[in-house]
N, C-alpha and C positions, 0 to 999 in steps of 0.2 A: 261747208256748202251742202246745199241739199243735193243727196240723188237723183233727182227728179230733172233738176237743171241738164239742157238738151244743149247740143250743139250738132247742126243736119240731122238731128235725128238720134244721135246718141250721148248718152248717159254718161254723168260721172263712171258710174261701176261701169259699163262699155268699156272704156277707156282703160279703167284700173285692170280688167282684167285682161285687153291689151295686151300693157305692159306687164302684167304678171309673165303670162305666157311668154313675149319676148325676151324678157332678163332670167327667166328660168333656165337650169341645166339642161333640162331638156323641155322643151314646150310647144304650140302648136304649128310655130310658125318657123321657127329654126330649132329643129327637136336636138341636134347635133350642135350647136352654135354655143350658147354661153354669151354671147355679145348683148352690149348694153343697148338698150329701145331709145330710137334716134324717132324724130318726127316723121322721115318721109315712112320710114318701116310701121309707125301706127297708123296714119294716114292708108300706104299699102292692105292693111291685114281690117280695117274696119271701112275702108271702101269709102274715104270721105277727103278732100282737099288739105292738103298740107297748112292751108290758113286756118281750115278750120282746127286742127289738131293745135298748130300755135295757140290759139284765144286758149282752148282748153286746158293744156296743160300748162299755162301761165295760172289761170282759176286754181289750177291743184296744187300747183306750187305754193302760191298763197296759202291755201287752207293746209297745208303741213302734209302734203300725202305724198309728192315725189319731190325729189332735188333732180336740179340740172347742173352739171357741171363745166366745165372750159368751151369741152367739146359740144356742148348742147347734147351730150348723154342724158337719158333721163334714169335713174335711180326711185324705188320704192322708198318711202320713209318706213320706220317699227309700224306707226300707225295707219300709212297707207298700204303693207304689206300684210296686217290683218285684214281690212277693209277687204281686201282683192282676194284674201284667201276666204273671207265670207261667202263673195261673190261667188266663186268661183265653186264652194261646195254648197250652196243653193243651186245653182242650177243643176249640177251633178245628182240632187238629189232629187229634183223636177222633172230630167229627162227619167230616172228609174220611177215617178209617177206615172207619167204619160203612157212607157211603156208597158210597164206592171199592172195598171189599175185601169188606162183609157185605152188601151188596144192599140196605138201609135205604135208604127216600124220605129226601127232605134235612129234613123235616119231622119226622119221628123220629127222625132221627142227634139231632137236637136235645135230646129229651127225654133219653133213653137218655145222651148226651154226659153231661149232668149227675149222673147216677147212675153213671157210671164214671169220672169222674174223680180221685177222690183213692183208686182202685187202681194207678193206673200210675204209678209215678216220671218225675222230670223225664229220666234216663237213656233210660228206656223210650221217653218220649212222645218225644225226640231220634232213637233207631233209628224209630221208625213213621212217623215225620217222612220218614227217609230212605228207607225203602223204598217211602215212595208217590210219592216222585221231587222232595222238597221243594215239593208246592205253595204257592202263596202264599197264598190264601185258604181260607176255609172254605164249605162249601157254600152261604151266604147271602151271599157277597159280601164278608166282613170277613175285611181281613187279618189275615195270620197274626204275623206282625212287626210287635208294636206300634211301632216308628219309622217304620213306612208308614201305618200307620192315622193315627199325629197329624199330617205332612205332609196325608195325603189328605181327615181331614177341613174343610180350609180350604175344600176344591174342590167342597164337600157341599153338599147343601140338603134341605127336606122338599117330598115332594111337594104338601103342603099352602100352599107357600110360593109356588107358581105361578101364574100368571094363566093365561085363555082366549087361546090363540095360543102359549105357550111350548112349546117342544120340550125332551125327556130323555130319560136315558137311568138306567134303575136300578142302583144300583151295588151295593147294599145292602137288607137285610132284616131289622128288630127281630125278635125275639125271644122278650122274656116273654111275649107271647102264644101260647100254642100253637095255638090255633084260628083264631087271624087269619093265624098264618104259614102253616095248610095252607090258609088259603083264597088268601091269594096263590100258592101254586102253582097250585090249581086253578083260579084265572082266569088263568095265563100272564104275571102281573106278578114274574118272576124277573131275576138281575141278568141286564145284560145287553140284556133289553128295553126297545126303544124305543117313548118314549110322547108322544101329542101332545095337549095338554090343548086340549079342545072349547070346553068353558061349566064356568062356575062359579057353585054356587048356595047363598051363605053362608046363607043364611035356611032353605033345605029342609036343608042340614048336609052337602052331596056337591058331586060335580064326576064332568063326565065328559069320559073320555081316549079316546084311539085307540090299540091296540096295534098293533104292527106286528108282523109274522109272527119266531116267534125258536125257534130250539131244536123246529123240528118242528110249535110249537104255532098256533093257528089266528088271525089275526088280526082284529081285530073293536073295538067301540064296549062299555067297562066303565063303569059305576057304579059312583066309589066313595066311599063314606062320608070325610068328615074324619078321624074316628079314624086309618081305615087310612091314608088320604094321609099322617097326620102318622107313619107309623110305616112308611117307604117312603123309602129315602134317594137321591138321584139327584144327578145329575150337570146343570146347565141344556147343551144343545145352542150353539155357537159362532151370534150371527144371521148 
Protein backbone atom coordinates (compact mmCIF):
# COMPACT_ATOMS: atom_id res chain seq x y z
CA UNK A 1 0.00 0.00 0.00
CA UNK A 2 1.23 3.30 -0.68
CA UNK A 3 1.93 5.86 2.22
CA UNK A 4 0.04 8.43 0.81
CA UNK A 5 -3.29 6.32 0.97
CA UNK A 6 -5.45 8.70 3.59
CA UNK A 7 -8.22 7.70 5.84
CA UNK A 8 -10.01 11.33 7.55
CA UNK A 9 -7.02 12.66 7.04
CA UNK A 10 -4.44 10.11 8.10
CA UNK A 11 -1.67 8.09 6.61
CA UNK A 12 -0.75 4.62 6.59
CA UNK A 13 2.57 5.79 8.69
CA UNK A 14 -0.12 7.80 11.05
CA UNK A 15 -1.42 4.90 11.98
CA UNK A 16 1.90 2.58 11.94
CA UNK A 17 3.22 4.77 14.32
CA UNK A 18 -0.02 4.60 16.41
CA UNK A 19 0.41 1.47 16.98
CA UNK A 20 4.09 1.45 17.47
CA UNK A 21 3.74 3.63 20.35
CA UNK A 22 0.69 1.71 21.82
CA UNK A 23 2.31 -1.87 21.78
CA UNK A 24 5.71 -0.40 22.91
CA UNK A 25 7.13 -1.04 26.67
CA UNK A 26 6.91 2.17 27.18
CA UNK A 27 5.27 4.65 24.51
CA UNK A 28 3.29 7.78 24.14
CA UNK A 29 0.08 6.83 25.08
CA UNK A 30 0.38 4.16 27.93
CA UNK A 31 4.08 4.80 28.67
CA UNK A 32 3.64 2.25 31.67
CA UNK A 33 1.16 -0.28 29.95
CA UNK A 34 2.77 -2.96 27.49
CA UNK A 35 -0.83 -3.78 26.31
CA UNK A 36 -1.64 -4.71 22.93
CA UNK A 37 -3.39 -1.61 20.36
CA UNK A 38 -7.14 -2.34 20.17
CA UNK A 39 -9.13 -0.22 17.58
CA UNK A 40 -10.99 2.20 19.93
CA UNK A 41 -7.25 3.01 21.75
CA UNK A 42 -5.94 4.09 17.94
CA UNK A 43 -9.20 5.66 17.05
CA UNK A 44 -8.64 7.53 20.77
CA UNK A 45 -4.65 8.67 20.34
CA UNK A 46 -5.14 9.87 16.31
CA UNK A 47 -8.57 11.65 16.97
CA UNK A 48 -10.59 9.87 14.22
CA UNK A 49 -13.80 7.31 14.29
CA UNK A 50 -13.50 3.85 15.38
CA UNK A 51 -14.92 3.05 11.49
CA UNK A 52 -12.52 4.81 10.25
CA UNK A 53 -9.57 2.88 12.12
CA UNK A 54 -11.47 -0.48 11.09
CA UNK A 55 -11.22 0.24 7.03
CA UNK A 56 -7.61 1.08 7.89
CA UNK A 57 -6.30 -1.44 9.66
CA UNK A 58 -8.04 -4.15 7.45
CA UNK A 59 -5.90 -2.26 4.41
CA UNK A 60 -2.66 -2.98 6.66
CA UNK A 61 -3.46 -6.19 7.43
CA UNK A 62 -3.77 -7.09 3.89
CA UNK A 63 -0.43 -5.56 2.81
CA UNK A 64 1.64 -7.76 5.76
CA UNK A 65 2.28 -4.84 8.25
CA UNK A 66 0.04 -5.81 11.41
CA UNK A 67 -1.93 -9.02 12.49
CA UNK A 68 -5.08 -9.09 14.38
CA UNK A 69 -5.77 -11.68 16.57
CA UNK A 70 -9.05 -13.39 18.54
CA UNK A 71 -9.35 -10.50 20.41
CA UNK A 72 -9.08 -7.94 17.63
CA UNK A 73 -5.47 -7.14 19.17
CA UNK A 74 -3.51 -5.57 16.65
CA UNK A 75 0.18 -6.76 16.56
CA UNK A 76 3.15 -5.16 14.34
CA UNK A 77 4.50 -7.57 11.54
CA UNK A 78 8.93 -7.84 11.31
CA UNK A 79 8.05 -5.72 8.34
CA UNK A 80 5.49 -3.41 9.71
CA UNK A 81 7.70 -2.84 12.74
CA UNK A 82 10.51 -1.61 10.56
CA UNK A 83 8.22 0.64 8.51
CA UNK A 84 6.98 2.24 11.99
CA UNK A 85 10.36 2.40 13.32
CA UNK A 86 11.27 4.47 10.12
CA UNK A 87 8.48 6.48 10.70
CA UNK A 88 9.03 7.11 13.88
CA UNK A 89 12.91 8.24 13.69
CA UNK A 90 12.05 10.57 10.57
CA UNK A 91 10.23 12.54 12.42
CA UNK A 92 12.45 12.62 15.51
CA UNK A 93 14.94 13.77 13.21
CA UNK A 94 12.51 16.62 11.66
CA UNK A 95 11.52 17.98 14.86
CA UNK A 96 15.73 18.34 15.81
CA UNK A 97 15.42 20.34 12.23
CA UNK A 98 12.89 22.56 12.94
CA UNK A 99 14.33 23.31 16.10
CA UNK A 100 18.11 23.36 15.27
CA UNK A 101 18.14 25.04 12.03
CA UNK A 102 14.27 26.99 11.66
CA UNK A 103 14.06 28.46 15.14
CA UNK A 104 10.72 26.42 16.12
CA UNK A 105 9.95 25.89 20.14
CA UNK A 106 10.43 22.17 20.70
CA UNK A 107 6.63 22.24 21.03
CA UNK A 108 5.85 23.06 17.51
CA UNK A 109 8.78 21.27 15.75
CA UNK A 110 6.19 18.73 17.10
CA UNK A 111 3.17 19.52 15.22
CA UNK A 112 4.64 20.88 12.20
CA UNK A 113 7.09 17.24 12.30
CA UNK A 114 3.89 15.40 11.55
CA UNK A 115 2.75 17.44 8.61
CA UNK A 116 6.18 17.09 6.91
CA UNK A 117 7.01 13.98 7.16
CA UNK A 118 6.09 11.80 4.36
CA UNK A 119 7.72 14.85 2.11
CA UNK A 120 11.15 13.83 2.77
CA UNK A 121 12.63 10.48 1.86
CA UNK A 122 14.39 8.08 3.99
CA UNK A 123 17.68 9.57 1.73
CA UNK A 124 16.90 12.96 2.64
CA UNK A 125 15.93 12.57 6.28
CA UNK A 126 19.70 10.46 6.51
CA UNK A 127 21.60 13.86 4.87
CA UNK A 128 19.65 16.11 7.67
CA UNK A 129 20.51 13.67 10.02
CA UNK A 130 24.01 14.33 8.99
CA UNK A 131 24.17 17.89 8.79
CA UNK A 132 22.78 18.42 12.27
CA UNK A 133 25.87 16.44 13.58
CA UNK A 134 23.85 13.16 14.13
CA UNK A 135 22.09 13.88 17.20
CA UNK A 136 20.82 11.29 19.21
CA UNK A 137 17.57 12.53 20.40
CA UNK A 138 14.84 14.38 19.46
CA UNK A 139 13.84 17.56 21.07
CA UNK A 140 11.67 15.66 23.90
CA UNK A 141 14.10 13.29 24.91
CA UNK A 142 13.31 10.21 22.63
CA UNK A 143 15.78 8.70 20.76
CA UNK A 144 16.56 8.75 17.75
CA UNK A 145 17.76 5.03 17.13
CA UNK A 146 15.17 2.91 17.79
CA UNK A 147 17.68 0.04 19.45
CA UNK A 148 18.53 2.84 22.17
CA UNK A 149 15.01 3.61 22.71
CA UNK A 150 14.12 -0.34 23.49
CA UNK A 151 17.35 -0.76 25.75
CA UNK A 152 16.57 2.53 27.47
CA UNK A 153 13.12 1.83 27.99
CA UNK A 154 13.83 -0.94 30.82
CA UNK A 155 15.49 2.11 32.89
CA UNK A 156 12.09 4.21 32.35
CA UNK A 157 9.26 4.85 34.71
CA UNK A 158 6.19 7.36 34.89
CA UNK A 159 6.44 10.13 36.89
CA UNK A 160 3.15 8.99 38.18
CA UNK A 161 4.80 5.94 39.46
CA UNK A 162 6.68 7.88 42.41
CA UNK A 163 6.27 8.13 45.92
CA UNK A 164 6.79 11.40 48.41
CA UNK A 165 10.82 11.38 48.84
CA UNK A 166 11.76 9.76 45.39
CA UNK A 167 14.34 11.76 43.33
CA UNK A 168 14.45 11.91 39.02
CA UNK A 169 15.43 12.94 36.46
CA UNK A 170 13.21 13.63 33.16
CA UNK A 171 14.25 11.81 30.36
CA UNK A 172 11.35 12.10 28.15
CA UNK A 173 8.25 13.76 26.98
CA UNK A 174 4.74 12.35 25.48
CA UNK A 175 3.60 13.73 22.81
CA UNK A 176 -0.03 13.34 21.57
CA UNK A 177 -0.80 15.96 23.68
CA UNK A 178 0.06 19.16 22.23
CA UNK A 179 -1.17 21.40 24.92
CA UNK A 180 0.25 19.43 27.77
CA UNK A 181 3.59 19.21 25.99
CA UNK A 182 3.74 23.17 25.76
CA UNK A 183 2.73 23.33 29.33
CA UNK A 184 5.67 21.21 30.22
CA UNK A 185 7.95 23.49 28.75
CA UNK A 186 6.38 26.42 30.33
CA UNK A 187 6.77 24.99 33.78
CA UNK A 188 10.56 23.97 33.10
CA UNK A 189 9.63 20.00 33.33
CA UNK A 190 12.06 19.27 30.13
CA UNK A 191 14.40 16.32 29.79
CA UNK A 192 17.04 16.65 31.74
CA UNK A 193 15.37 18.31 34.86
CA UNK A 194 15.76 17.33 38.01
CA UNK A 195 12.77 16.64 40.09
CA UNK A 196 12.05 15.75 43.88
CA UNK A 197 8.62 14.48 44.56
CA UNK A 198 7.24 16.58 47.86
CA UNK A 199 3.50 14.90 48.65
CA UNK A 200 1.42 12.80 46.97
CA UNK A 201 -2.31 13.36 46.93
CA UNK A 202 -4.19 10.32 45.13
CA UNK A 203 -7.70 11.47 46.22
CA UNK A 204 -7.25 15.46 44.90
CA UNK A 205 -5.62 13.63 41.48
CA UNK A 206 -1.87 15.66 41.71
CA UNK A 207 1.44 15.53 43.42
CA UNK A 208 3.84 17.93 44.01
CA UNK A 209 7.66 18.11 42.90
CA UNK A 210 10.56 20.23 43.36
CA UNK A 211 12.45 21.46 40.25
CA UNK A 212 15.70 22.17 40.38
CA UNK A 213 17.25 24.89 38.48
CA UNK A 214 17.97 23.48 34.56
CA UNK A 215 18.58 24.93 31.24
CA UNK A 216 18.50 28.70 32.57
CA UNK A 217 14.97 28.10 33.85
CA UNK A 218 13.92 29.14 37.44
CA UNK A 219 13.59 26.52 40.02
CA UNK A 220 10.65 26.18 42.35
CA UNK A 221 7.71 23.92 43.94
CA UNK A 222 5.12 22.66 40.61
CA UNK A 223 1.60 21.10 40.83
CA UNK A 224 1.08 18.51 38.81
CA UNK A 225 -1.87 16.86 37.86
CA UNK A 226 -1.77 12.81 37.34
CA UNK A 227 -2.65 12.96 33.89
CA UNK A 228 0.55 14.93 33.25
CA UNK A 229 2.74 12.84 35.71
CA UNK A 230 1.61 9.76 33.75
CA UNK A 231 2.85 11.37 30.58
CA UNK A 232 6.46 12.44 31.88
CA UNK A 233 8.96 9.64 31.66
CA UNK A 234 12.02 9.71 34.07
CA UNK A 235 14.70 8.03 35.13
CA UNK A 236 14.26 7.05 39.41
CA UNK A 237 17.70 9.02 41.06
CA UNK A 238 20.54 5.95 42.41
CA UNK A 239 19.50 6.13 46.88
Amino acid sequence: MDGVARVQGHTVDDYLEAVYFLVSPIGEYQPDGGTTAIASRVAELLGVSRAAVGEMLKRMEADGLLQRGESREVTLTAAGTERAEQVVRRHRILERLLTDYLGYSAAEAHEHADALGGTFTDDMVDRIHERLGFPERCPHGWPVAPALEREENRQLTTLAELQAGDDCEIVRLTEHDGELLQWFYDEGLTPGAELEVRDVRPAAGHRKVWVASHDGGSEGERVIADKAARNLLVRRSPD
